[in-house]
N, C-alpha and C positions, 0 to 999 in steps of 0.2 A: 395084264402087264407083260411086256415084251421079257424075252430070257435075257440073261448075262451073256449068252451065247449070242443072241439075236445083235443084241445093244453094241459088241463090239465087232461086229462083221462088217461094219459102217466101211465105206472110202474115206470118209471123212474122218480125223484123228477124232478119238471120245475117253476126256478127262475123264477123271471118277477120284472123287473124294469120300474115302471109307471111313466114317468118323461114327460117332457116338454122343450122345443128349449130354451125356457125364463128362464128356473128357473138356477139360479147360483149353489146351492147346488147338481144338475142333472149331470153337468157335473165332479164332483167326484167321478160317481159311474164306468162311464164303464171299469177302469184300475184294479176298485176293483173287477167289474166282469170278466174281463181277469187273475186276477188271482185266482178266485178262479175255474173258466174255468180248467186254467191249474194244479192243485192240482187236481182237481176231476174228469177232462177228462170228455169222453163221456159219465159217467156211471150218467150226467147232463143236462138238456136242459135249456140254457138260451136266455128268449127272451124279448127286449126291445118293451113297448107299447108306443105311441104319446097319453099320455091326450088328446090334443089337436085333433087328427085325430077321436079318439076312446071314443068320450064326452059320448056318451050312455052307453057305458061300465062301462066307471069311473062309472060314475053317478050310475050304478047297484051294481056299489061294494062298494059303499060309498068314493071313493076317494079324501078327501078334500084336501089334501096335495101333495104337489111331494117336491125329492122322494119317490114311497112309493114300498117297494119291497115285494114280496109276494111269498112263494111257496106252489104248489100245487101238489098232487099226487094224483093217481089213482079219482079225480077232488074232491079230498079233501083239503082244505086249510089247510095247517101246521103249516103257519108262516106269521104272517105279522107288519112290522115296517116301519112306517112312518120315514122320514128324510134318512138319511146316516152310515151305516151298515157295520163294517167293513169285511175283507174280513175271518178273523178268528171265525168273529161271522156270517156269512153263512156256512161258512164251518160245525162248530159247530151243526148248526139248520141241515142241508143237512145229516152228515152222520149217524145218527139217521136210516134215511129213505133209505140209501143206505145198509143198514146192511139189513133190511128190507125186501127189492129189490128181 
């Protein structure tokens, strides 16, 4: 499996939703991310992280919360909101960076 370091060195903007098996609010986000998937296509990487698998990580990036979604480019951090985010306010944040691109 590629790094965190690897995963966000992309050109391409790359979502990440930091959620947990447990957390109730977690399970709202993947339909938000399917669709903004499908509005933004490929010219997106979205990847979901396990807190719970990946404690070191969180723990590096401050993650007190889930969920907390972040995107990064060229492994610069753009964006990041704790809680649930709609799908028009990623979109929002993302084509910014795709103009960019």
């Amino acid at each position: 499996m590629a790094s965190f370091k690897d995963l966000t060195q992309s050109d391409k903007p790359v979502l990440i939703d930091f959620y947990a098996d447990w957390c109730g609010p977690c399970k709202m986000v993947p339909p938000i991310l399917q669709e903004v998937k499908k509005k933004l296509g490929d010219r997106v990487n979205v990847i979901k992280i396990d807190v719970d698998q990946n404690q070191s990580l969180a723990q590096r990036l401050n993650i007190a919360g889930v969920p907390t979604l972040m995107i990064y480019q060229k492994g610069e951090q753009k964006f990041r909101r704790s809680g649930v985010a709609s799908a028009s306010d990623l979109v929002k944040q993302l084509e910014p960076l795709l103009a960019a691109h």
